[in-house]
C-alpha positions in Angstrom: 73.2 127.4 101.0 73.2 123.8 99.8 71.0 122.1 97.2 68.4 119.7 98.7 70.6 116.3 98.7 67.8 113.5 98.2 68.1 113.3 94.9 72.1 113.5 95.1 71.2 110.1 97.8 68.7 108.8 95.8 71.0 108.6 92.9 73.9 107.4 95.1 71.4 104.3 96.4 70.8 103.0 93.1 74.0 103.1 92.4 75.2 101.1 95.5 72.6 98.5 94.7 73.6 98.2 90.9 77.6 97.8 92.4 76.2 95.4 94.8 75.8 92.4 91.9 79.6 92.0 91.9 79.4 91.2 96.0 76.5 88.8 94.7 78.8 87.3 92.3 81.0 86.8 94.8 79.1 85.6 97.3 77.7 82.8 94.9 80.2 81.8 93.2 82.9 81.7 96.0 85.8 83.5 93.3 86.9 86.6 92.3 87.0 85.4 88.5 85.9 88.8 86.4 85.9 91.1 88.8 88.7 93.4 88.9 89.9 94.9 92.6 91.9 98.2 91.9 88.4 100.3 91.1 87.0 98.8 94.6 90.0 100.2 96.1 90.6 103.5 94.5 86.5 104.2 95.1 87.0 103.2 98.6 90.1 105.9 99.0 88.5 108.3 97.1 85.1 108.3 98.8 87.1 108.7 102.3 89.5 111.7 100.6 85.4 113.0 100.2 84.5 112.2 103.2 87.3 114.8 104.5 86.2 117.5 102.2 82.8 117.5 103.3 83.9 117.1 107.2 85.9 120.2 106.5 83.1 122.4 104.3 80.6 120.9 106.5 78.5 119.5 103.7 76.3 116.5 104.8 75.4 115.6 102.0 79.1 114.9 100.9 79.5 113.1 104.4 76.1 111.4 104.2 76.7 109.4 100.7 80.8 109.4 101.0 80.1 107.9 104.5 78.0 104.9 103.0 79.6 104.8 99.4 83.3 104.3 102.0 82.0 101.4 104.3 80.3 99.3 101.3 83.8 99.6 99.3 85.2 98.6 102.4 82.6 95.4 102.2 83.5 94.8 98.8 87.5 94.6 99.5 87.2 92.1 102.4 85.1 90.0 100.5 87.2 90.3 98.0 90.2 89.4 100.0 88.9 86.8 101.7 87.8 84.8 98.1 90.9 86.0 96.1 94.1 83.7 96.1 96.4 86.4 95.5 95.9 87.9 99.0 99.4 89.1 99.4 98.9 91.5 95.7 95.6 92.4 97.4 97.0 93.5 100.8 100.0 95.0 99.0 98.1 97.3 97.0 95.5 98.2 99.9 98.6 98.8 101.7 100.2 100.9 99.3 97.0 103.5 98.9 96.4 103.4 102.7 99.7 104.5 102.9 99.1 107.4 100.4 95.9 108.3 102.3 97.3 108.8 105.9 100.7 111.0 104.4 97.7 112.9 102.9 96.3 113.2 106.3 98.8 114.1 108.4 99.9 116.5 105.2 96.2 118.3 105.6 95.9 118.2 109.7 99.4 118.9 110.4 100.9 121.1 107.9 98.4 123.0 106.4 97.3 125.3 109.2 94.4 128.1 107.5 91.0 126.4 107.1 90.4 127.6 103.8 93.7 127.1 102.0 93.3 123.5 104.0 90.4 123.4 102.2 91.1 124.7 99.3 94.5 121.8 98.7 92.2 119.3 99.6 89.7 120.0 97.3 92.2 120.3 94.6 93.5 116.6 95.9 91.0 115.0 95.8 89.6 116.1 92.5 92.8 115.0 91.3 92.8 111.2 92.7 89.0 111.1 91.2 90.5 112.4 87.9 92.6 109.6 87.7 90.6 107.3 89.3 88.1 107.4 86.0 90.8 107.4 83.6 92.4 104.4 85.2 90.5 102.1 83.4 91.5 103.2 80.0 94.1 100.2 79.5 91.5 98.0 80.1 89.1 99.6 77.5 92.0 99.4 74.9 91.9 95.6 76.0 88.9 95.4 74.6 89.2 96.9 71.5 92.2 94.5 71.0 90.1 91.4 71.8 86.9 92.4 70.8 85.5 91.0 74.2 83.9 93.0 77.3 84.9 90.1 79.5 87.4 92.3 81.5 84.4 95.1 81.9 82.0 94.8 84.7 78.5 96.7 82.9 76.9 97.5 87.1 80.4 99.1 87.6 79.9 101.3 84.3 76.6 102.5 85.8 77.3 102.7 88.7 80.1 105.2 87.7 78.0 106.8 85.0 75.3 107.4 87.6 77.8 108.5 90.3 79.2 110.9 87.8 76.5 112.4 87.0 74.6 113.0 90.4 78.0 114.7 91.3 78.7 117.1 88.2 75.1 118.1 88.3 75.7 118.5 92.3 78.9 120.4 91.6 77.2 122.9 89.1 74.8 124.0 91.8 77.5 124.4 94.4 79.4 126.1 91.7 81.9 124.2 93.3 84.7 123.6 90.7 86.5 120.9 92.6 83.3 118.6 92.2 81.8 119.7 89.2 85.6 119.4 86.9 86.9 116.0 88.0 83.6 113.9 87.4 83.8 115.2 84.1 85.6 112.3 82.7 83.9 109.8 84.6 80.7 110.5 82.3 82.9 110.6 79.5 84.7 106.9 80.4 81.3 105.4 81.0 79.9 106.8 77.9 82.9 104.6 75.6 82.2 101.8 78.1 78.5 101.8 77.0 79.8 102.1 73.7 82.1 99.2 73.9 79.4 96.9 75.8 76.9 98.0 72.4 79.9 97.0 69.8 81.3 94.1 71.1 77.8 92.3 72.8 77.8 89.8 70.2 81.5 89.2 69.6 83.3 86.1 69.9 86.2 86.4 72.5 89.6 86.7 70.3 92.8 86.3 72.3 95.4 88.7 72.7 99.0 87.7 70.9 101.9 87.0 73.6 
């Protein structure tokens, strides 16, 4: 049987509403300046690869926060689209991961007949797109060290993936489901250096990279 999910929603909530200041930015300031798209996207894939994983093990509360944590990144990445003037970049990399996301589909419905080795594959898929989903950002934290600047950080995004990290690996443990607990692993990790770097270089002068 499942743990009680509020806290798992609670903890999802807050994060939402911390993510939401980059849509505020937005919003506001009518540009995209700062604010990177590629973890809008990935989330947004990765909480609809979720989303299938809980369909499929009938968890609600993995459909219940992948559901909302899938339609807010979808928010995000039209608002981002609309205000960014490299739309054709955007829509070629939204393409790109759509792209990636229905082979996976039609891999899952059509191919993989048993429900639990279905199950079982996409489990193992999906933990390995959010694996790489939180080391992705590790150019851009070696970015910083370089230029002694968090400019190319977002500190809501940080929490909001410490916090998401965190609710899930805790989730995971109780589930003793491997598949959750393993892969947000790293996203504690990434978000703990992040922190780190946000402490180190908060006072810093902004020193730009050589050509």
């Amino acid at each position: 049987m499942a743990p009680e999910p509020p806290p798992l929603l609670a903890a999802a909530c807050i994060g939402c509403t911390l993510a939401m200041s980059d849509l505020r930015q937005m919003l506001a300031t009518k540009s995209v300046e700062n604010i990177q798209f590629l973890p809008f996207l990935t989330t947004d894939i990765n909480n609809l690869s979720w989303l299938g994983y809980g369909c499929l093990k009938q968890d609600w509360t993995l459909i219940a926060v992948n559901t909302i944590g899938a339609a807010l990144q979808t928010l995000y990445i039209l608002v981002y689209l609309y205000y960014s003037p490299a739309k054709r970049a955007v829509l070629l990399q939204s393409l790109v991961l759509l792209a990636v996301l229905a082979t996976g589909y039609g891999y899952f419905t059509l191919v993989v007949g048993d429900a639990r080795t279905r199950l079982a594959r996409l489990g193992l898929f999906c933990s390995a797109f959010t694996i790489s989903m939180y080391l992705s950002p590790l150019a851009d934290l070696a970015r910083v060290v370089q230029s002694r600047s968090t400019r190319c950080l977002s500190f809501p995004l940080a929490v909001t993936t410490c916090l998401a990290s965190s609710s899930w690996t805790l989730y995971g443990l109780q589930l003793r489901d491997p598949y959750i607990t393993v892969p947000n692993v790293p996203g504690i990790v990434t978000s703990v250096v992040r922190f780190w770097l946000f402490w180190r270089y908060r006072d810093k002068p902004h020193r730009p990279l050589p050509a």
